[in-house]
N, C-alpha and C positions, 0 to 999 in steps of 0.2 A: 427408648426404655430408660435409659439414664439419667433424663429431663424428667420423667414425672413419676419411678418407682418408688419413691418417696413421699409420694403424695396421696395421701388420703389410705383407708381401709384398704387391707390387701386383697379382699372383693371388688371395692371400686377398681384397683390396678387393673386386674382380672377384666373384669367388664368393660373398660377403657380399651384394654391391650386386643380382646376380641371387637369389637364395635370398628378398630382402624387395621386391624389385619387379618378379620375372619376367623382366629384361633384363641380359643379361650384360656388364660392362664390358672390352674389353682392356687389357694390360697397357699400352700405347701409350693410352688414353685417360684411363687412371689418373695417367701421367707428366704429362698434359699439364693434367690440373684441380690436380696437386697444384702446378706449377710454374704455372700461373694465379691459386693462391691462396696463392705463398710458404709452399708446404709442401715442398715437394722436396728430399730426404733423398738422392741418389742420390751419394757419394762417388765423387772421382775415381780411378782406378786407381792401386795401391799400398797399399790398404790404412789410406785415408784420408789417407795423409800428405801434407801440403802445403807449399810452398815460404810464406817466410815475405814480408810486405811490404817492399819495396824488392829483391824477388830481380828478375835481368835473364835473361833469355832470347835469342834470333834467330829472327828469323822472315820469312823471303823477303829477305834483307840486311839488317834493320832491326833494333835494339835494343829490344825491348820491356820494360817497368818491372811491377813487381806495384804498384797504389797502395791496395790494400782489400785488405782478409783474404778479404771475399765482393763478390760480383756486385750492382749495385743492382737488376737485371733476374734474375729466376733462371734456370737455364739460358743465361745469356748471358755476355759474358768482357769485361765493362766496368769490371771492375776491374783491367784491363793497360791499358797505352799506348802508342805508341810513346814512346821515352825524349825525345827531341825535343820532344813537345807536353810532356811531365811539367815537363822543364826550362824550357822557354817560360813555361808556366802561373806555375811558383812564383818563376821569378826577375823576372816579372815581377806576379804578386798577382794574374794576370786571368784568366779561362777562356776557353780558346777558342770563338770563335763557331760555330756552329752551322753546315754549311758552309764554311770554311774548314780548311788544314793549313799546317803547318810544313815550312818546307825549309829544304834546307843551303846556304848563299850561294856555299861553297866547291866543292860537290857531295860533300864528304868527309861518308858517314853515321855517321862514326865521331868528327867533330868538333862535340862537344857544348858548346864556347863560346857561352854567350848572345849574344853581338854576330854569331855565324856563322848564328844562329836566324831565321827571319823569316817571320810567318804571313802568310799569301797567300788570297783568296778561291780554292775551288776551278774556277770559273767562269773563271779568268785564268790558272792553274796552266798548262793546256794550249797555250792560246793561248801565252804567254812561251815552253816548249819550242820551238813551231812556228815564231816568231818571230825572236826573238832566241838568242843565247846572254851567257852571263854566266858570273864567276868567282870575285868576290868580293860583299862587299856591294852597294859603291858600283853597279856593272855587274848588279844581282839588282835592285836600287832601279830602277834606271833600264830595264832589261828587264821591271819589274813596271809602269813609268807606261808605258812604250809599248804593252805590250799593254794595258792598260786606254784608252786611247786608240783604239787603231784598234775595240776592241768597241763603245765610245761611237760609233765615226761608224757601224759596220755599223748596231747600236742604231739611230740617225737614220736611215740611209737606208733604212732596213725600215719607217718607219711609216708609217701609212694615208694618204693624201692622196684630192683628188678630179680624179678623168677631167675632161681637159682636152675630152676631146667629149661625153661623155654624162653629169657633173656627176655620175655618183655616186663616193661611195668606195671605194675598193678598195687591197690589199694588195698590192705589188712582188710580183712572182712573179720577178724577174730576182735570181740570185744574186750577196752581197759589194755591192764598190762601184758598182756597176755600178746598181743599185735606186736612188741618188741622181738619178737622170736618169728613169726610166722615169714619163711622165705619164699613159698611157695605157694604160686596163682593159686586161686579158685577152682581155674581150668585145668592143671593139670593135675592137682588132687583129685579133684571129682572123677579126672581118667585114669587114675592110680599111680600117676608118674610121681617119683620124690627126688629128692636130691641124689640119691643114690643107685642112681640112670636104673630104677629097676621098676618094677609093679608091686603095688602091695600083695601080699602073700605069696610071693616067690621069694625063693632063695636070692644069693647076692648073685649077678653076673657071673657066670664061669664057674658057680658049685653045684655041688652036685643036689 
């Protein structure tokens, strides 16, 4: 299959491939071994012509950059970017992390000033919307440490601890900040046991 998936019409593949093993390939199975093996020939529309590297494009309000001639992935379009990480990346020598993006300080997607730049973990992106607002750098900086802050105490008050009455551990089921307080399983709420070895709606132990 490797000698001649290459050759000729993804029909002829097909017809070839059943004619010497009885099983017929479609043309959709032939795309996807020859784009599995960096073989995929399939030109984009126009008649092969291609825009050259550093062409820019739009795409959903964003500036996207051509940085490669081809795709490192085949059939995939990783070699565009948005313009923003391109300029990030080179003016500063580093790649972007994995997870992480680039925003605009100013909110302007048209101001491509490295100091307007500023990569953000995606994980805190959301959070700083919901949060804060910001303008500039300084106020992006300072919207980026508060939201990382309040994720750290959620973070904290989401971890395991142990039941104050029946000593195992268990997981806050109580949402946000509110989970920094909860000492008490699931299970033994739900059977009315509290920290105060009693039942809910009884008096305390020993009164009357």
């Amino acid at each position: 299959m490797l000698a001649h998936a290459s050759d000729g019409s993804r029909a002829d593949v097909g017809a070839a491939f059943a004619e010497r093993f009885g099983h017929p390939l479609s043309p959709t199975q032939v795309s996807l071994f020859r784009a599995g093996h960096g073989m995929q020939t399939r030109r984009a529309n126009g008649h092969g012509v291609t825009v050259p590297v550093g062409a820019e494009r739009v795409r959903k309000g964003y500036v996207w950059v051509k940085v490669a001639e081809r795709p490192r992935v085949p059939l995939s379009k990783d070699n565009w970017l948005p313009k923003q990480v391109d300029v990030w990346q080179r003016t500063r020598g580093l790649e972007l992390p994995r997870g992480w993006v680039v925003i605009f300080c100013d909110h302007d997607s048209r101001n491509f000033d490295p100091a307007n730049l500023k990569a953000v973990p995606r994980s805190l992106f959301g959070p700083m919307n919901q949060l804060c607002s910001w303008h500039d750098r300084r106020s992006c900086e300072a919207a980026l440490a508060f939201a990382a802050l309040r994720c750290g105490m959620a973070a904290a008050c989401a971890r395991p601890r142990r039941c104050v009455v029946c000593g195992r551990e268990f997981v806050p089921d109580v949402k946000g900040m509110a989970a920094a307080h909860q000492v008490t399983c699931r299970s033994c709420l739900d059977a009315g046991r509290t920290s105060y070895g009693r039942r809910r709606g009884q008096g305390r132990a020993g009164g009357t």
